[in-house]
Structure formats: C-alpha cells, structure tokens
C-alpha positions as CSV (number, residue, x, y, z in Angstrom):
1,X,71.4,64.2,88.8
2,X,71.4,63.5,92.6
3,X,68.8,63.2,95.0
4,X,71.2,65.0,97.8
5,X,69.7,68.7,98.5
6,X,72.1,71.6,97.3
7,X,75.1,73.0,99.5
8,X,76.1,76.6,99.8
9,X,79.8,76.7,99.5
10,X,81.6,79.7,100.5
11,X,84.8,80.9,99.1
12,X,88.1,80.9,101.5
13,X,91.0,81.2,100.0
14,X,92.6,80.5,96.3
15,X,90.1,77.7,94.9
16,X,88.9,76.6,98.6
17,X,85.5,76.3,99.4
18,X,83.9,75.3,102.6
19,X,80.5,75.0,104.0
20,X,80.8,77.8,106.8
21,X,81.0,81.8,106.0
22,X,83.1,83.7,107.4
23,X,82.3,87.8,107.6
24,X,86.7,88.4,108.2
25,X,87.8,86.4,105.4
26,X,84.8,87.8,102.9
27,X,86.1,91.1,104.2
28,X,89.8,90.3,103.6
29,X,89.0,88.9,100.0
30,X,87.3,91.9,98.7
31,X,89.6,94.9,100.2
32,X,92.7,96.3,99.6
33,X,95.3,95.6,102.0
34,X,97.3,99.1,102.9
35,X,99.8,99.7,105.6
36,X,98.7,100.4,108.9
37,X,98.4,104.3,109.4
38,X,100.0,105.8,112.4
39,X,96.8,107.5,113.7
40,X,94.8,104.4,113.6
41,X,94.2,104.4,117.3
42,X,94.2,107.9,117.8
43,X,90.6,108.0,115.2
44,X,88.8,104.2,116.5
45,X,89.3,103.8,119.9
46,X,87.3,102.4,122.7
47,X,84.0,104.3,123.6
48,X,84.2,106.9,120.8
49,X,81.0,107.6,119.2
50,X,80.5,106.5,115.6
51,X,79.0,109.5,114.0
52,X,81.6,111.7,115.3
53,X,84.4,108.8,114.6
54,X,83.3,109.1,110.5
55,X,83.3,113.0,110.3
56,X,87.0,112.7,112.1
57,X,88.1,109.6,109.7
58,X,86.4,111.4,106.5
59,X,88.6,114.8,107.7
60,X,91.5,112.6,108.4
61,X,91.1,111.5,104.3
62,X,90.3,114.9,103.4
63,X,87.1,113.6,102.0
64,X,84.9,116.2,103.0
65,X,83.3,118.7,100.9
66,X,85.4,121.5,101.6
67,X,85.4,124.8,99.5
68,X,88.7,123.9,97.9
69,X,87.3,120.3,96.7
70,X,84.2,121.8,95.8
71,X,85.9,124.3,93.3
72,X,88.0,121.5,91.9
73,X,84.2,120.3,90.5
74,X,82.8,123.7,89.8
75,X,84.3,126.7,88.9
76,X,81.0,128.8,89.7
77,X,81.6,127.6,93.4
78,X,82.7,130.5,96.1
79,X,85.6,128.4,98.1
80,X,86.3,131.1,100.6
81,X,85.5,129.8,104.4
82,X,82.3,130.6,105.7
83,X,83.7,131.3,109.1
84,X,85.7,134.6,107.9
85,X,85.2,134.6,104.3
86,X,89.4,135.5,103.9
87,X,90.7,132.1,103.2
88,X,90.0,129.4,100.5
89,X,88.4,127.0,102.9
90,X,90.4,123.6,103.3
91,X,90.9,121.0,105.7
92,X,93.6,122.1,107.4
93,X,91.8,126.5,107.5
94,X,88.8,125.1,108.6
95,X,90.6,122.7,111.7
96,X,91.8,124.9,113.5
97,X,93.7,127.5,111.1
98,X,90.6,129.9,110.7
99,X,90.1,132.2,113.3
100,X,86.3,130.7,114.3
101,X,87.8,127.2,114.8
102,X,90.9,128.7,116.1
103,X,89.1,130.0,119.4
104,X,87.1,127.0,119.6
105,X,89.5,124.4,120.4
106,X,92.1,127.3,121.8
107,X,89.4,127.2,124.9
108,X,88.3,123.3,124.4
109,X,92.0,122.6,125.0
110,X,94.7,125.2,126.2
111,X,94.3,123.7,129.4
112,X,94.4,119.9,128.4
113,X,97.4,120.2,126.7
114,X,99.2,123.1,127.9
115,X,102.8,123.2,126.2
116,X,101.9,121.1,123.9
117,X,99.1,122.6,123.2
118,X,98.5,122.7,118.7
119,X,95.7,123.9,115.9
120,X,97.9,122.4,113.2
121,X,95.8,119.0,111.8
122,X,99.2,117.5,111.2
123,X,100.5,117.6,114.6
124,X,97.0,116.4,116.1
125,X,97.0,113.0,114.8
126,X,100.3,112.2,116.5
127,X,99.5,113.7,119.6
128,X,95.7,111.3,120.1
129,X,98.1,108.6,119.1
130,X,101.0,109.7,121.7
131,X,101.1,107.0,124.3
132,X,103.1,109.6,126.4
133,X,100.0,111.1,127.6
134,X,98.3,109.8,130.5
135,X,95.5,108.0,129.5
136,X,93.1,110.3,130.5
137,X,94.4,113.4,129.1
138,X,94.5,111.1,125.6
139,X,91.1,110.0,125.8
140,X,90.0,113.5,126.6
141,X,92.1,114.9,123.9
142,X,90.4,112.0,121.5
143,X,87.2,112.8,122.0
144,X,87.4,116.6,122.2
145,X,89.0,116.3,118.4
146,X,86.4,114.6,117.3
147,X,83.5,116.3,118.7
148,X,84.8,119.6,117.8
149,X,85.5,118.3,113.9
150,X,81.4,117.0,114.1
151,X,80.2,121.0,115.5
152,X,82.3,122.6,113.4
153,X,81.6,121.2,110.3
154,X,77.8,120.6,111.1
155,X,77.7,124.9,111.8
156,X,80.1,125.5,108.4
157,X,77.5,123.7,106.7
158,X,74.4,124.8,108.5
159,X,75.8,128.8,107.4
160,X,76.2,127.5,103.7
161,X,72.4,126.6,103.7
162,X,71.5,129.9,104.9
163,X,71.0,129.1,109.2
164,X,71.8,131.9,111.5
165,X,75.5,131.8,112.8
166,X,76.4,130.7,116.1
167,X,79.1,132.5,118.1
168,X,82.1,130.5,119.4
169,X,80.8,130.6,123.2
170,X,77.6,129.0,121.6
171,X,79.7,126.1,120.4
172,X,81.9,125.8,123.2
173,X,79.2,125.4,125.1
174,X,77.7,122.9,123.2
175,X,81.0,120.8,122.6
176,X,81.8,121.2,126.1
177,X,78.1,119.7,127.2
178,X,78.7,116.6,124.6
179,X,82.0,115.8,126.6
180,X,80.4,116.3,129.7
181,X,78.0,113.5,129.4
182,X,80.8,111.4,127.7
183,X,82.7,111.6,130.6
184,X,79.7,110.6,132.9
185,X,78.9,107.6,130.5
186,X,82.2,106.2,130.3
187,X,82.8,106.5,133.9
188,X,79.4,104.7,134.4
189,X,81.3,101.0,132.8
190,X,83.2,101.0,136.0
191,X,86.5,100.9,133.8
192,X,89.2,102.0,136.8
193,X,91.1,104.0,134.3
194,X,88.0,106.3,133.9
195,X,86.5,106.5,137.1
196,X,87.7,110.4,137.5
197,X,87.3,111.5,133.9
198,X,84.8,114.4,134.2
199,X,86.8,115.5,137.2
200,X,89.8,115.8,135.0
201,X,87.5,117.7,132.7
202,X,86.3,120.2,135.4
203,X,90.2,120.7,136.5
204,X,91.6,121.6,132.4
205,X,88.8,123.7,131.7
206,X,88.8,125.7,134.6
C-alpha cells in the first residue's frame, strides 16, 4: 500500500514504459510493417481530398465490391458491368477498360497526357508517381484519377440500386466541375507552384 496516486504508464518499446503517449509509436506497435509501395505518393499527396483519396486507395487494393468479388461470395450474383453488361465487371474493366469509363477519362485526359496518354490501371499508378512530369500536369493527372475512380464508382453503384443512368457528357461534366474548383482552391494557398493550375486545366481540355 502507498499513499502516492496511480500513474498511467504507456508502453514504448520491448518492456519500456514511460509516462508520456505517443500516437506514432502506439501506431508502429500495433501494425504490420510492409514495404513501401511504389505508388505511395502518386495516391496521398498534398491537397487531395480524403473521400476521393479512399475510393482510389480501396481500388488501388482491389477492395471494392466489384462484380467479380461479389460472385466469389455468391453465386446467384450477376457480375457482368453495369456500364455495358458484356464484361465480368473487375477493377481493371470498370477503370478504364469498359467502354463508359473508357470515354470518360479518354476526354478527362487525352489532352493532359497526350502520348502518354493510358486507360490501363497498371500503367496509371506509375505515371501519378512519375516525377518526370511537370508538377502541374502530375497534380492534375492525380486528382483527375481519383475524382473520376469516386464518379464512376458512385454512378456503377447508383445503376445497381435502380437510379437512372447518366450519360458520359453528364459525368464529364460533373468531374470536370470538381477539378475546376480544386484548381481554384489550391491556387488560393498562394503555393507558387500552383498559382496557374486552372489555367493549365482550361489549355488540356480545350
């Protein structure tokens, strides 16, 4: 027995304990360590936004509920794409393979990326991590990715619960609005790097 009050002792390492938490060594404790992926900064990167950042990261992990997961579950599940009902829907059909998501980012991004212009997933992870581009056209690229993977996916899973389907140009336009005011809040931090993004915008999708 002691008349001293009670101390919360936190964990640090091996059989440490010390009277301060810390949040990154919790974190470190209770994680797996893996090897740093090579799209790491091409996903989280500065000024993304986080909803559209998880759908990306959940895509990237082919974690969401496509048609071809889905049937792994359930038999009774129809896996074809919603978009044009030909293919069993995946991750790589649905971004960009399928013809719907094909013309999406075709006119999102022909003009961004010009020769190197791509619809395979594969070869779009290297490219938002390809320090070759200017760092406009790679922020551009980033966040185009990502919003398009977000409006696709919300519209593939708005048609599955019965909502009237939007045309391409619909989406586009809607995508294309989303980017806009990006561009104009990003260029509002006074960051010199950014101070001509929505110009750049204008000039690709022209």
């Amino acid at each position: 027995m002691t008349d001293r009050a009670d101390v919360a002792l936190w964990k640090h390492s091996g059989d440490i304990y010390r009277p301060e938490f810390s949040t990154k060594r919790t974190w470190n404790l209770i994680r797996q360590v893996h090897p740093q992926v090579q799209w790491h900064s091409g996903i989280w990167f500065q000024h993304a936004t986080p909803k559209y950042v998880f759908c990306t990261w959940s895509a990237t992990h082919n974690r969401l509920t496509t048609g071809d997961r889905m049937a792994a579950w359930n038999s009774g599940i129809n896996p074809l794409c919603i978009f044009c009902n030909q293919e069993i829907e995946t991750r790589d059909h649905i971004f960009f393979d399928c013809v719907f998501s094909t013309e999406v980012w075709s006119l999102l991004t022909k003009g961004l990326l010009r020769n190197r212009f791509t619809k395979i997933w594969g070869e779009l992870l290297q490219l938002v991590s390809d320090t070759t581009l200017d760092i406009k056209s790679r922020a551009l690229l980033r966040y185009t990715l990502q919003v398009s993977v977000h409006f696709i996916w919300r519209e593939r899973n708005e048609r599955r619960h019965g909502a009237t389907p939007m045309a391409p140009s619909s989406l586009i336009k809607m995508i294309d609005r989303q980017i806009r005011n990006w561009c104009l809040t990003v260029s509002a931090t006074g960051h010199k790097n950014y101070d001509t993004l929505l110009q750049r915008w204008f000039a690709v999708r022209a």
